[in-house]
Backbone bond lengths (Angstrom), bond angles and torsions (degrees), N, CA, C in turn:
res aa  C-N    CA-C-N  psi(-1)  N-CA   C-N-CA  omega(-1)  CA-C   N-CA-C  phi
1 X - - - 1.446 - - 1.525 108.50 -
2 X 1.659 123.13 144.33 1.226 119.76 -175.58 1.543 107.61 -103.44
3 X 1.053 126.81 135.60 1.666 105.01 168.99 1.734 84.72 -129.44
4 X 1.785 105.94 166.60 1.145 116.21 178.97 1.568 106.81 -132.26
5 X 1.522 125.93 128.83 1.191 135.49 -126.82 1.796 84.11 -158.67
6 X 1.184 115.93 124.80 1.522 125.22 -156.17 2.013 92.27 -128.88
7 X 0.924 122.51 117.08 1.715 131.47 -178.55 0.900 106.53 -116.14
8 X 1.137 131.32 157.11 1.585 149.06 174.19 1.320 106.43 -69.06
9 X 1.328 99.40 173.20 1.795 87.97 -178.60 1.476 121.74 -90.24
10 X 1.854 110.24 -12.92 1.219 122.95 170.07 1.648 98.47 -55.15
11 X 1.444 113.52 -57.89 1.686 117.80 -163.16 1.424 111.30 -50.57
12 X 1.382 109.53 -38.86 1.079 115.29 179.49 1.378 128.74 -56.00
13 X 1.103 95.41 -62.63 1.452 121.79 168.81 1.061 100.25 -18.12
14 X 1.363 116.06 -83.85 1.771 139.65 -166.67 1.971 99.64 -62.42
15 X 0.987 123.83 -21.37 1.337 100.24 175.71 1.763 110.13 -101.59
16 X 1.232 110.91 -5.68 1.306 121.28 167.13 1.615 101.77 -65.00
17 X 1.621 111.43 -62.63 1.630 125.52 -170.66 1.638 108.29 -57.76
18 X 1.197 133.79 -25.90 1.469 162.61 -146.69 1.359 95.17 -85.74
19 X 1.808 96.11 -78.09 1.298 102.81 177.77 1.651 125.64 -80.68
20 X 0.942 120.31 15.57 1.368 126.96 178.16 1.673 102.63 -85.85
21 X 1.863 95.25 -56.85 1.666 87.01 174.46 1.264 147.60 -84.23
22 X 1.173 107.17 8.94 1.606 138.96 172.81 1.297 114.91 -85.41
23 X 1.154 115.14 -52.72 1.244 143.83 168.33 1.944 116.90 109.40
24 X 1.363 100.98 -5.15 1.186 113.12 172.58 1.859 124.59 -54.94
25 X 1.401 105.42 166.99 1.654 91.23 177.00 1.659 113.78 -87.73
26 X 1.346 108.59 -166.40 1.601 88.67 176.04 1.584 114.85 -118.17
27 X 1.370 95.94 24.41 1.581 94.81 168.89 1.241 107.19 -107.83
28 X 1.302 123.12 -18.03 1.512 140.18 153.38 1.552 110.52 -17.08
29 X 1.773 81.56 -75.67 1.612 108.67 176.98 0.985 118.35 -37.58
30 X 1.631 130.13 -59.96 1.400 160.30 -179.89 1.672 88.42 -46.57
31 X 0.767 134.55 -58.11 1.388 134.15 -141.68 1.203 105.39 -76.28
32 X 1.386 107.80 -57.56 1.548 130.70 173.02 1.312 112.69 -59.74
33 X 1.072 130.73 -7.12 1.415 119.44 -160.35 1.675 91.05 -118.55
34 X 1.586 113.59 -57.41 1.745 98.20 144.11 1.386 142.15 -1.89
35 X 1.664 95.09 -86.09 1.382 94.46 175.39 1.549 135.73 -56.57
36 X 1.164 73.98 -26.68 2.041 87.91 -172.38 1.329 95.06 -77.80
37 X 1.522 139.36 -56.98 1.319 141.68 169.02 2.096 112.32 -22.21
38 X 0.981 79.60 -56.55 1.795 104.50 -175.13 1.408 106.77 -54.74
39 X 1.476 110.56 -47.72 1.555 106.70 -158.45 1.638 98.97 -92.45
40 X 2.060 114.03 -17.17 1.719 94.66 176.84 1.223 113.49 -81.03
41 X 1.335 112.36 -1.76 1.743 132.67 -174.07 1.198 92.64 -58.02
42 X 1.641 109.10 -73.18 1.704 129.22 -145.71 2.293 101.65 -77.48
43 X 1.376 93.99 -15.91 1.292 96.67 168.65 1.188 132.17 -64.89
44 X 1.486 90.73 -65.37 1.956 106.62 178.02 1.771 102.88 -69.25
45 X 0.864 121.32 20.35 1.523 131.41 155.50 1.458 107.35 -90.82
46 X 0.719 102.87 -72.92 1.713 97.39 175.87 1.709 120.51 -55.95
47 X 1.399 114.19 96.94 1.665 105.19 177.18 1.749 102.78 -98.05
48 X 1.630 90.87 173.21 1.516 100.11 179.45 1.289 108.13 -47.84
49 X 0.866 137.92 -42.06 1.856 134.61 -150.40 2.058 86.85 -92.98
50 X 1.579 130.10 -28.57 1.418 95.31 -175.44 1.580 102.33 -109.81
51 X 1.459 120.91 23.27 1.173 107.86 158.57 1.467 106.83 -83.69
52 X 1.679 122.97 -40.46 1.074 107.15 -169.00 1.613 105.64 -107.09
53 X 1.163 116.05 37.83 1.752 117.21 169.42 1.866 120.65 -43.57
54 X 1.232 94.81 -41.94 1.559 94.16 -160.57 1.518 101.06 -86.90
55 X 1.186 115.51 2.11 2.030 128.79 162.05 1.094 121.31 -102.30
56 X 1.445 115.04 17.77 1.192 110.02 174.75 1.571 112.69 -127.72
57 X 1.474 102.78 -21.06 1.577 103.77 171.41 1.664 117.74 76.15
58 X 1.059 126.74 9.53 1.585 132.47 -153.67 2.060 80.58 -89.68
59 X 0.770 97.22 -42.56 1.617 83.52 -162.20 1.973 112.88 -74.22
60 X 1.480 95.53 -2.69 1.712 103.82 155.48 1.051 122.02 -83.39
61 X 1.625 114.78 -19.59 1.729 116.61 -163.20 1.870 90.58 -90.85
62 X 1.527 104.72 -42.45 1.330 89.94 -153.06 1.835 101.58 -72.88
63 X 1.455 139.16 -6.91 1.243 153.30 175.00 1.611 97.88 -47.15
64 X 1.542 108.75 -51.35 1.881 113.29 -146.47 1.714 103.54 -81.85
């Protein structure tokens, strides 16, 4: 899939400089930096109380 993703020239800069010293490409970068973005997203969505909601029963007590 292509997406097109427009940076400043500071951003650029730095993912040009990034990948220069890594040696990686910079869609590489892009990619990785995505995913990882995505998954601390979809994390800090999940807190202690709604991973374990359905073990705790509070939302039967507070119904009665």
């Amino acid at each position: 899939m292509t997406l097109s993703v427009r940076l400043s020239v500071e951003e650029e800069a730095l993912l040009e400089k990034t990948a220069r010293r890594i040696g990686r490409s910079k869609s590489e970068l892009a990619r990785q930096a995505v995913y990882e973005l995505c998954q601390k997203l979809i994390q800090a969505e999940r807190s202690p109380y709604s991973i374990g909601e359905d073990l705790f029963g509070a939302g039967k007590l507070a119904r009665l």
